[in-house]
C-alpha positions as semicolon CSV with decimal commas, in nm:
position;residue;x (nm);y (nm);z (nm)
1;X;0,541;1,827;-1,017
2;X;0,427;1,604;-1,334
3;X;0,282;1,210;-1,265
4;X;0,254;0,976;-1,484
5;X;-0,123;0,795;-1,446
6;X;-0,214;0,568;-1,753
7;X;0,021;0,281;-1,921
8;X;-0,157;0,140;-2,207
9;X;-0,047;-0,192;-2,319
10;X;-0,178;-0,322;-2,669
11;X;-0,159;-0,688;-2,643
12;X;-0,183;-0,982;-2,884
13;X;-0,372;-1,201;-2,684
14;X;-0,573;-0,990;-2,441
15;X;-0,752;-1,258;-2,279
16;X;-0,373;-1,420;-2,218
17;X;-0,248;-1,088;-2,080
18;X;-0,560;-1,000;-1,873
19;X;-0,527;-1,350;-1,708
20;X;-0,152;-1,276;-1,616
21;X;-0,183;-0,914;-1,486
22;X;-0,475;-0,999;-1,314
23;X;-0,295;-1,321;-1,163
24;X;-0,030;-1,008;-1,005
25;X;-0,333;-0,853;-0,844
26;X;-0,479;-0,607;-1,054
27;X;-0,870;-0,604;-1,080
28;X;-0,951;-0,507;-1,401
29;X;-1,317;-0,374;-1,525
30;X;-1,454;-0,432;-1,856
31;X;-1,494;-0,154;-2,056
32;X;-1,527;0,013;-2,408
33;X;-1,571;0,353;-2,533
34;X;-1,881;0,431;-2,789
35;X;-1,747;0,221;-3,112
36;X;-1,408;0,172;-2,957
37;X;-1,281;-0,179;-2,883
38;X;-1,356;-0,388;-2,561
39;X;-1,043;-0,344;-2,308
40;X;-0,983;-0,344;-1,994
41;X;-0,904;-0,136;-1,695
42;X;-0,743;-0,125;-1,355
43;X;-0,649;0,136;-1,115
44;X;-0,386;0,092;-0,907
45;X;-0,297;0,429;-0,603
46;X;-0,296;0,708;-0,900
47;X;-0,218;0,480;-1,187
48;X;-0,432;0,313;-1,448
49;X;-0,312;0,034;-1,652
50;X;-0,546;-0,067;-1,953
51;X;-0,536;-0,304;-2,166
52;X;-0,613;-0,283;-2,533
53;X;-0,658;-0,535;-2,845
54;X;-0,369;-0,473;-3,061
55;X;-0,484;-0,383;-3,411
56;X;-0,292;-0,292;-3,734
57;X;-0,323;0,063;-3,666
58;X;-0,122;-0,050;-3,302
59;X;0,045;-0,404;-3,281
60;X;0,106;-0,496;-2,955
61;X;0,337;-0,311;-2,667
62;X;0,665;-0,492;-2,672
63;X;0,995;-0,394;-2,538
64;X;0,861;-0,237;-2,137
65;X;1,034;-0,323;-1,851
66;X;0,698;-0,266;-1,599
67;X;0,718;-0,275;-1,178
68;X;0,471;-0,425;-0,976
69;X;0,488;-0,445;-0,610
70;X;0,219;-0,677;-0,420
71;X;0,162;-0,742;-0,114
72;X;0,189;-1,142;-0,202
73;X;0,470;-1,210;-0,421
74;X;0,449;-1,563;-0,344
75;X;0,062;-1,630;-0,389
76;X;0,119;-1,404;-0,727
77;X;0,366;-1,608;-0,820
78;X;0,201;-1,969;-0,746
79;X;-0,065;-1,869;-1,041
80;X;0,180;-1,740;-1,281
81;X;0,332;-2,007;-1,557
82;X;0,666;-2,061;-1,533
83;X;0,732;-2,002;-1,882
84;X;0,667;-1,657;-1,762
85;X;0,961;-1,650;-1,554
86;X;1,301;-1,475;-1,673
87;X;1,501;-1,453;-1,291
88;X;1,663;-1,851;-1,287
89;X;1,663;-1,834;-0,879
90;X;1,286;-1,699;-0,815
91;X;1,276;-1,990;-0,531
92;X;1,564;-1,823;-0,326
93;X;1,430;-1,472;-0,397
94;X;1,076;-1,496;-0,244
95;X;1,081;-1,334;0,088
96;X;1,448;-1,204;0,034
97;X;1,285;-0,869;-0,112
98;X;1,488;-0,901;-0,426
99;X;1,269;-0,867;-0,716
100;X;1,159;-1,115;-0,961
101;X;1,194;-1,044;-1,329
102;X;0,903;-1,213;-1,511
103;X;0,773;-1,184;-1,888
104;X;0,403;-1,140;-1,990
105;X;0,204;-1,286;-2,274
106;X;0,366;-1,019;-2,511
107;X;0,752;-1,039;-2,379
108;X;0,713;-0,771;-2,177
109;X;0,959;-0,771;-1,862
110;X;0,798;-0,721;-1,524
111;X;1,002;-0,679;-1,219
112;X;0,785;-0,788;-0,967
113;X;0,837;-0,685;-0,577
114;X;0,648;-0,712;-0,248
115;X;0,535;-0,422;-0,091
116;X;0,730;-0,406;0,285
117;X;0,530;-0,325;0,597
C-alpha cells in the first residue's frame, strides 16, 4: 500500500507562512541543502511538510485545500489572524468537531480539526 510523506509548499512570504503553520502546531527546523535555499521542515506521524522560498523557477503553491488536526483547535486558533479565516461561524464551531476552513499567507485553504480522544 502507497503513502504519501512530503507536501512541499513554495511560499511567497516564507517567514509569513512559517509563522502561520507553526501557529497550528507544527515545529519546524531550519534547514538547507549544500547551495540549495534556506527552508524549513516539520514532521508530523509519517508526513513532512517543508517549506520552500518560491523562486521563478517555482512561484508559490496556490490552489491546496490542506488538513490539519490538533489537539488545540482553540489555542491554534487564538494566534491565527482573522484575516486568515474563510468559515463565517468559527465561534460556534470550536468544540463542536466541525472543522474550520482557514487560508494561509499564500491562499491556501486549510481545514483545520481537533484530534478526538
Amino acid at each position: 500500500m502507497s503513502s504519501v510523506n512530503l507536501i512541499t509548499l513554495y511560499c511567497q512570504d516564507l517567514e509569513a507562512s512559517l509563522a502561520f503553520y507553526s501557529a497550528l502546531e507544527l515545529v519546524f527546523a531550519e534547514e538547507q541543502h549544500g547551495n540549495g535555499p534556506r527552508h524549513f521542515a516539520a514532521s508530523a506521524a509519517s508526513l513532512v511538510v517543508e517549506l520552500y522560498p518560491e523562486s521563478e523557477r517555482q512561484p508559490a503553491t496556490r490552489g491546496l485545500l490542506i488538513g490539519i488536526a490538533v489537539p488545540h483547535r482553540q489555542s491554534c486558533m487564538e494566534k491565527i489572524s482573522r484575516n486568515a479565516i474563510v468559515s463565517e461561524d468559527w465561534a460556534s464551531r470550536i468544540g463542536s468537531g466541525k472543522p474550520i476552513i482557514l487560508r494561509d499567507p499564500d491562499g491556501n485553504r486549510v481545514y483545520l480539526e481537533e484530534l478526538l480522544g
